[in-house]
BAZALO-403317 format. One record per residue: residue in three letters; z, x negated, y of N, C-alpha, C in turn. Coordinates in pm, whole numbers, plus 50000, padded with zeros to 5 digits. Layout:
ALAZXYZXYZXY...
***
This chain:
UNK910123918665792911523915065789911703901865717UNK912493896465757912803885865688913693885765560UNK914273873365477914883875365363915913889765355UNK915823896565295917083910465268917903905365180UNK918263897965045918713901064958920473885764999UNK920583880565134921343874465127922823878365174UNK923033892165224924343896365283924273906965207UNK926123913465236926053928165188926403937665316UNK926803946465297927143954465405928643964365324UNK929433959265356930843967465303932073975365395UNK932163988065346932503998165434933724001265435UNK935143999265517935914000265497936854009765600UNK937254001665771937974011165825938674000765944UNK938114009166078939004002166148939554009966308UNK940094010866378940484013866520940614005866626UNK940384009466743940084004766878940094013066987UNK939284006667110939604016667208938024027367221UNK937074020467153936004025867165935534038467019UNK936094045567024936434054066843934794060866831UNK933754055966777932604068966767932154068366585UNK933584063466551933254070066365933244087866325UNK934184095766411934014108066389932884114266446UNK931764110666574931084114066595930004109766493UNK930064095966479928574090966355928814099566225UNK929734107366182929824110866056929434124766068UNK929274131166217928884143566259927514146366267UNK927054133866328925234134266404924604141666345UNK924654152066259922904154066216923124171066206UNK922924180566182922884194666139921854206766146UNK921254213966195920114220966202919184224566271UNK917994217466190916404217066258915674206866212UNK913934206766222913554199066124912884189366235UNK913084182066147912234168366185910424168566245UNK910314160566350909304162166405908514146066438UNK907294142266433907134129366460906964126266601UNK907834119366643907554114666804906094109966830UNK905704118166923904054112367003903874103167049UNK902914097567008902414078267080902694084267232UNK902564075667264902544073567469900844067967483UNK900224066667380899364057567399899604041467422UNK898524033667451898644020867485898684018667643UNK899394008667640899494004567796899033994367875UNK898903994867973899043978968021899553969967977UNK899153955867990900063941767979900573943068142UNK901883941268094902983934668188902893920868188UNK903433919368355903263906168384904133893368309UNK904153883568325904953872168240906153874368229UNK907133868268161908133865668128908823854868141UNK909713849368261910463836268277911783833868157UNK911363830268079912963827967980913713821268067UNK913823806968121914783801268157915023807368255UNK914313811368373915463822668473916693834568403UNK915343839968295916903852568182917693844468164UNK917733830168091918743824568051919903827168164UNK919613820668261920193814168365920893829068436UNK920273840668430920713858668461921463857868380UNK921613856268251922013859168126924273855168117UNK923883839668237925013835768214926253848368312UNK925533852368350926383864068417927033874368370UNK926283876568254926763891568189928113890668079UNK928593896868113929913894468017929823910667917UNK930083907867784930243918867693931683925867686UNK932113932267625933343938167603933783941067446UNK935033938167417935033939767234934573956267242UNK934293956567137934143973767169935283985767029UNK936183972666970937113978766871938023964866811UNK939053968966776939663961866673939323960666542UNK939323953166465938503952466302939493942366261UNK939703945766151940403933366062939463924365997UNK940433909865972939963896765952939533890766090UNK939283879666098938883872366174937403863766179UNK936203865966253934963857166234935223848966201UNK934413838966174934443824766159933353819666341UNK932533827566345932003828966505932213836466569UNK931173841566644931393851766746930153857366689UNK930793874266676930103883966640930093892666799UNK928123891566826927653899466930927003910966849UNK926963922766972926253936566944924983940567088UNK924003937767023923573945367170922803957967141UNK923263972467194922563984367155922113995267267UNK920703996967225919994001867332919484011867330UNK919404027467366919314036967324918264045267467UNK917164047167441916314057267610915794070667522UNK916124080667599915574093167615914714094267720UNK914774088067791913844089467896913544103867942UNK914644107567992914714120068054914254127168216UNK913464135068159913014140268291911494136968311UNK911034128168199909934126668208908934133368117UNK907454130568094906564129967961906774124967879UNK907754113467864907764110067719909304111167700UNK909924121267743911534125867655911904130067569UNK912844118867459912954119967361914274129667357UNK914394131367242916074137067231916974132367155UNK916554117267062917764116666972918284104666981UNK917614093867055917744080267098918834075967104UNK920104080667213921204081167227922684083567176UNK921744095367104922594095966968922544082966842UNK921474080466888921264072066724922584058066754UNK922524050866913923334045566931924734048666866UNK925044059866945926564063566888926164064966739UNK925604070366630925724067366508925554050366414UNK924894042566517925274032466454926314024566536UNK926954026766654928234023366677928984025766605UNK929294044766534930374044966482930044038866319UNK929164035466298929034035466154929394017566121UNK929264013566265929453996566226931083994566267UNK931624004566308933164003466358933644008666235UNK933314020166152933534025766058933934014265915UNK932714005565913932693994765818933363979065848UNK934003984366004934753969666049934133960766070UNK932933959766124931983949166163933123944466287UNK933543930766284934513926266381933683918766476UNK933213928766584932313924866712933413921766817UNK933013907366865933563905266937933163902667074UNK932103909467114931713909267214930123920167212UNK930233930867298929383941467290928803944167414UNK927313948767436926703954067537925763965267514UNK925993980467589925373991067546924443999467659UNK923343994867671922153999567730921794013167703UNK921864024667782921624039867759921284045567875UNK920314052167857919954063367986920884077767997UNK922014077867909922544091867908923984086968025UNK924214095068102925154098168190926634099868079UNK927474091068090929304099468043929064093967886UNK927884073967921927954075367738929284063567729UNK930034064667652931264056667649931274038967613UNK931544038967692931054020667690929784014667720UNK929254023467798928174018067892928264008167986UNK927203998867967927023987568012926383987168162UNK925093996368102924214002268266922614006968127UNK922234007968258920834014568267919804001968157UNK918904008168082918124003267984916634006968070UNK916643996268152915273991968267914673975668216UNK913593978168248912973959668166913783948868164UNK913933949168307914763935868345916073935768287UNK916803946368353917723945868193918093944268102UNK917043951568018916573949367847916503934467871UNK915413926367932914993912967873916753904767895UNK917413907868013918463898368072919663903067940UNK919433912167871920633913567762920323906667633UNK918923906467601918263903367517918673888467552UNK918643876567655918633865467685920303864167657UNK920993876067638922363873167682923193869067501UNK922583881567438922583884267321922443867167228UNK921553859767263921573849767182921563833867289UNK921913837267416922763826567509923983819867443UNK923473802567417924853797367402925153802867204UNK924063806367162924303811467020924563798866892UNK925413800166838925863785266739925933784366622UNK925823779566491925793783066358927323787666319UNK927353798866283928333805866228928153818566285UNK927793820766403927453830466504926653845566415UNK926963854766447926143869266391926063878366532UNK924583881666468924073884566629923743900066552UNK923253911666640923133919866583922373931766701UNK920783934766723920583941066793919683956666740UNK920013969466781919643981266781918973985166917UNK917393989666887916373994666967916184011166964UNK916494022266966915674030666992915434040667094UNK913974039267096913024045867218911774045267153UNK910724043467273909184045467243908944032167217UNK907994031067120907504016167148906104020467128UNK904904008567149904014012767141902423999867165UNK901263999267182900833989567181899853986167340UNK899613978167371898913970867419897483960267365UNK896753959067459895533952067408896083937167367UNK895623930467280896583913867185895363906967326UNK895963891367365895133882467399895003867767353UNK893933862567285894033850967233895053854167145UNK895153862667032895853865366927895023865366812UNK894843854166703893843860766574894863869166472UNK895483871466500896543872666405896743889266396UNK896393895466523896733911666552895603916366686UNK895323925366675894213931666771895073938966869UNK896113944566891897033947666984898583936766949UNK898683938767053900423935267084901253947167072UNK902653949167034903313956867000904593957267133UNK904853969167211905353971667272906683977867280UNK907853971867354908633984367364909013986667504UNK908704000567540909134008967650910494011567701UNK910684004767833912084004567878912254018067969UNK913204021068024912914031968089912404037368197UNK912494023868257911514024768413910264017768360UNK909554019768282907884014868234906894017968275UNK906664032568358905694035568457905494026968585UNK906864021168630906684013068704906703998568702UNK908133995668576907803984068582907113974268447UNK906473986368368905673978868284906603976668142UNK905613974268026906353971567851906893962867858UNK907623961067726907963944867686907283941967606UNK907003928467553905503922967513906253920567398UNK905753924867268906593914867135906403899367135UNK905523893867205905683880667204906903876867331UNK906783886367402908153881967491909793883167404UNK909793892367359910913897067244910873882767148UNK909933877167105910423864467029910323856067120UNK909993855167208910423839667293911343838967356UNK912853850767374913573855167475914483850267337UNK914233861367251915433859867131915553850067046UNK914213843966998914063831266811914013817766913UNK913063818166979912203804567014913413791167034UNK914553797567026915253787467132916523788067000UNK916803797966944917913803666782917803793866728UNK919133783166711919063775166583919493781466464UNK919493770166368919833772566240921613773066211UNK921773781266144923033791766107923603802966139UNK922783806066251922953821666347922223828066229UNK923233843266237922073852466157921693861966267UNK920393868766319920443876966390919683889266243UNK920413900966324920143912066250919513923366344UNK918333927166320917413933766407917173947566356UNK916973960666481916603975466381916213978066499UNK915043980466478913993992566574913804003266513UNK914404015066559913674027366593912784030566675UNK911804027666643910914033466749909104030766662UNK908314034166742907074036066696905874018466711UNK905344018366627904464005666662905283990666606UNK906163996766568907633987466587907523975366432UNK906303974266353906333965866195906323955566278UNK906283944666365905853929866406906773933566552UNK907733939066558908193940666681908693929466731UNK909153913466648909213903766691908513892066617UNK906953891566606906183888766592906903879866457UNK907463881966333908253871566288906993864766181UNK907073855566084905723847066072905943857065905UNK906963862365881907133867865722907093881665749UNK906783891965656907383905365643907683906465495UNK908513913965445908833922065291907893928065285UNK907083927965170906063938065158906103946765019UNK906053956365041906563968064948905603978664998UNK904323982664900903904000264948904454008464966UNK903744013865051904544027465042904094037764940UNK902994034564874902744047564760903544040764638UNK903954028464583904624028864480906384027864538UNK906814032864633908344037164690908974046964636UNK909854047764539910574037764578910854025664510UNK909704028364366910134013364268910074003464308UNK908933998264425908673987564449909733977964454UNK909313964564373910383954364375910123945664500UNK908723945664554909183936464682909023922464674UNK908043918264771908063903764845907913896864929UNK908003887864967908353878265104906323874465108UNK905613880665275904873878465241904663868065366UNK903793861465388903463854065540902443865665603UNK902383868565738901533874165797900943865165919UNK901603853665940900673848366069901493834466000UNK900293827066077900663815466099901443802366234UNK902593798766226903593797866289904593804766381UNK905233807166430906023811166476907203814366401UNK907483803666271908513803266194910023799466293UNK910923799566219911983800166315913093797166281UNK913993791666322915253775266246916433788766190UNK916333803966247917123806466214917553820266115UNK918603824166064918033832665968918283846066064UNK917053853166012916623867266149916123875666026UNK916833883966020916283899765917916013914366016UNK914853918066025914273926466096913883939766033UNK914683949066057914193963866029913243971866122UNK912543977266044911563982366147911283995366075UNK911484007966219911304023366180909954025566168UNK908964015866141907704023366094906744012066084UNK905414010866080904473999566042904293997066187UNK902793994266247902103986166363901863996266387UNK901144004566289899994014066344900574033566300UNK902094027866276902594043966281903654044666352UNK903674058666403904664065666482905834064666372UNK907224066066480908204069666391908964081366405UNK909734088366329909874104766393911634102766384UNK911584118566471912604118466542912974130966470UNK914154134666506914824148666417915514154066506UNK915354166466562916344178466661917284179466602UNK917384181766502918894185766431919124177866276UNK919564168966278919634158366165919594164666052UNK920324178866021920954184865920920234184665781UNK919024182365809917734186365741917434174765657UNK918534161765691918054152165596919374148165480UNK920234158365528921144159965464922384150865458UNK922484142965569923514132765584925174139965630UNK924944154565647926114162465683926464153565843UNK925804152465934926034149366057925164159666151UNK925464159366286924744169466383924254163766495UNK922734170866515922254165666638921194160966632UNK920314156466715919194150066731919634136466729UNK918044125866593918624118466615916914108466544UNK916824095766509915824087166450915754087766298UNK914944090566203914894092866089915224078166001UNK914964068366061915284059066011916724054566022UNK917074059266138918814056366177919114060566088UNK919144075866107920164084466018919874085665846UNK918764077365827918984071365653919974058865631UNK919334049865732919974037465695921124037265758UNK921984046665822923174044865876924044052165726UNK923364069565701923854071865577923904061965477UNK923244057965435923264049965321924524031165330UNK924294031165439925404019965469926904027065454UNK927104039365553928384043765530929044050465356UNK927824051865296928014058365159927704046665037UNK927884037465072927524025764993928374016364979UNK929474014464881930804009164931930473994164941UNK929313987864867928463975964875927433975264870UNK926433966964989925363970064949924493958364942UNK923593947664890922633936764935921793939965045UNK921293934265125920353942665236919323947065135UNK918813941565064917553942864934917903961864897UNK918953962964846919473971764796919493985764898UNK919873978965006920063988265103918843995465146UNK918163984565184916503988065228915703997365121UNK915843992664989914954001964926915844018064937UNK917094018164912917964029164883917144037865036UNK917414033765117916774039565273915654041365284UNK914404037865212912884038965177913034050665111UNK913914050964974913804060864879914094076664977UNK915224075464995915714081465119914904090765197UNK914054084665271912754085665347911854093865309UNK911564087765189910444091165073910924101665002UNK912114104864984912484118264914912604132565032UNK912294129065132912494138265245911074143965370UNK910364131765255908764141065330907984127465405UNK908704112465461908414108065572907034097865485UNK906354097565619905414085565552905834067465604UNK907024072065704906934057765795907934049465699UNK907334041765580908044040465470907184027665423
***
């Protein structure tokens, strides 16, 4: 992740046409937590044209998805993407939910989005955009930071499977880090080096993008050149630092990246949230439903602050993906 300690996150109250604060405050209730199964590694998928996404990209139009008080100073985008992948071998159950809990939890705190796109495989989900298929994913992803300008807050949510692939001409990592769209049997992963050349490569300086994967494989999910590094056996004291992990692929703009687990761990999923005690119901991502609790119960928070509070969190409830 990149720098944490420069924003806060403050929780206040707002209405619109899109309402999922009473559902996010519901999500979680009885049954225990289970760790979602690798898929294994996959194939490399074929290339990635950015300037054609761009050029797809200019097509897609978002929708506000609420009223919020105050006014940006830019344009605040949302892009949130949620697969169960149903009907198959690798069906999850809480993916979808996790969406609606951090929808309602960022409507809840008045995040004034002014322009939203919501990728889900569930049928009757409210403010659906369409189907979370590669091409898709990459053309929202292109859309998400199309035309992006300093003042601008960008803001994207991942969860599904992610997972790895063989690295090529990489010294830096022995696999590539994957995430699984929902048609991936057929039409193949997304490459984390595609994920930063779609989203940073092109991001100037004053955009903040704000990044959260749920999903597995997911520590370098956009190959960024820094991570926070904090153990996980001294969690939750750890104070934490800015470390380099590769060399270049630095980037003009400021990008803070959450990630539900390391390279090389799964991240787990929960049938019935209840169990982590956030008083919400349902199946849902263990990392969501900390760091969504802890944002909605935090009347201020530094991201610094936030992150460890959501480690501790984690760490007081059994998890290792910490």
């Amino acid at each position: 992740m990149s720098q944490p300690s420069s924003g806060c996150f403050c929780c206040g109250g707002t209405s619109g046409s899109l309402n999922l604060v009473p559902e996010a405050e519901q999500l979680a209730l009885n049954a225990s937590p289970y760790n979602v199964p690798s898929v294994g590694t996959v194939a490399r998928p074929h290339g990635v044209d950015v300037d054609a996404l761009m050029r797809d990209a200019a097509s897609i139009r978002g929708t506000k998805p609420w009223n919020a008080p105050g006014r940006p100073s830019g344009e605040v985008r949302g892009l949130f993407i949620g697969i169960n992948y149903y009907g198959t071998s690798a069906q999850l159950s809480g993916c979808c939910n996790d969406v609606k809990q951090v929808l309602g939890t960022l409507q809840k705190c008045g995040m004034p989005i002014t322009s939203a796109n919501i990728l889900v495989d569930e049928d009757g989900f409210p403010g659906r955009s369409g189907q979370p298929t590669r091409h898709n994913i990459l053309r929202h992803l292109a859309w998400l930071v199309l035309g992006a300008k300093p003042g601008d807050v960008l803001f994207l949510f991942f969860a599904g499977h992610g997972t790895q692939t063989k690295a090529l001409h990489d010294a830096a990592e022995e696999f590539d880090q994957c995430l699984l769209p929902v048609d991936y049997e057929k039409n193949g992963c997304i490459l984390d080096n595609d994920v930063h050349k779609v989203l940073l490569s092109r991001l100037p300086a004053g955009v903040r993008l704000t990044a959260v994967f749920d999903c597995c494989h997911s520590g370098t999910m956009m190959d960024l050149a820094f991570k926070y590094a904090c153990s996980a056996s001294s969690a939750p004291q750890c104070g934490g630092h800015m470390e380099r992990i590769r060399e270049g692929n630095d980037v003009k703009a400021d990008v803070l990246m959450v990630s539900g687990c390391e390279d090389d761990q799964t991240s787990a999923d929960v049938h019935d949230t209840a169990t982590l005690g956030t008083g919400s119901t349902g199946a849902g991502g263990a990392i969501t439903q900390c760091l969504t609790y802890m944002i909605q119960n935090r009347t201020t928070a530094s991201y610094r602050d936030l992150f460890h509070a959501t480690r501790d969190m984690l760490h007081r409830k059994g998890y290792t993906q910490i």
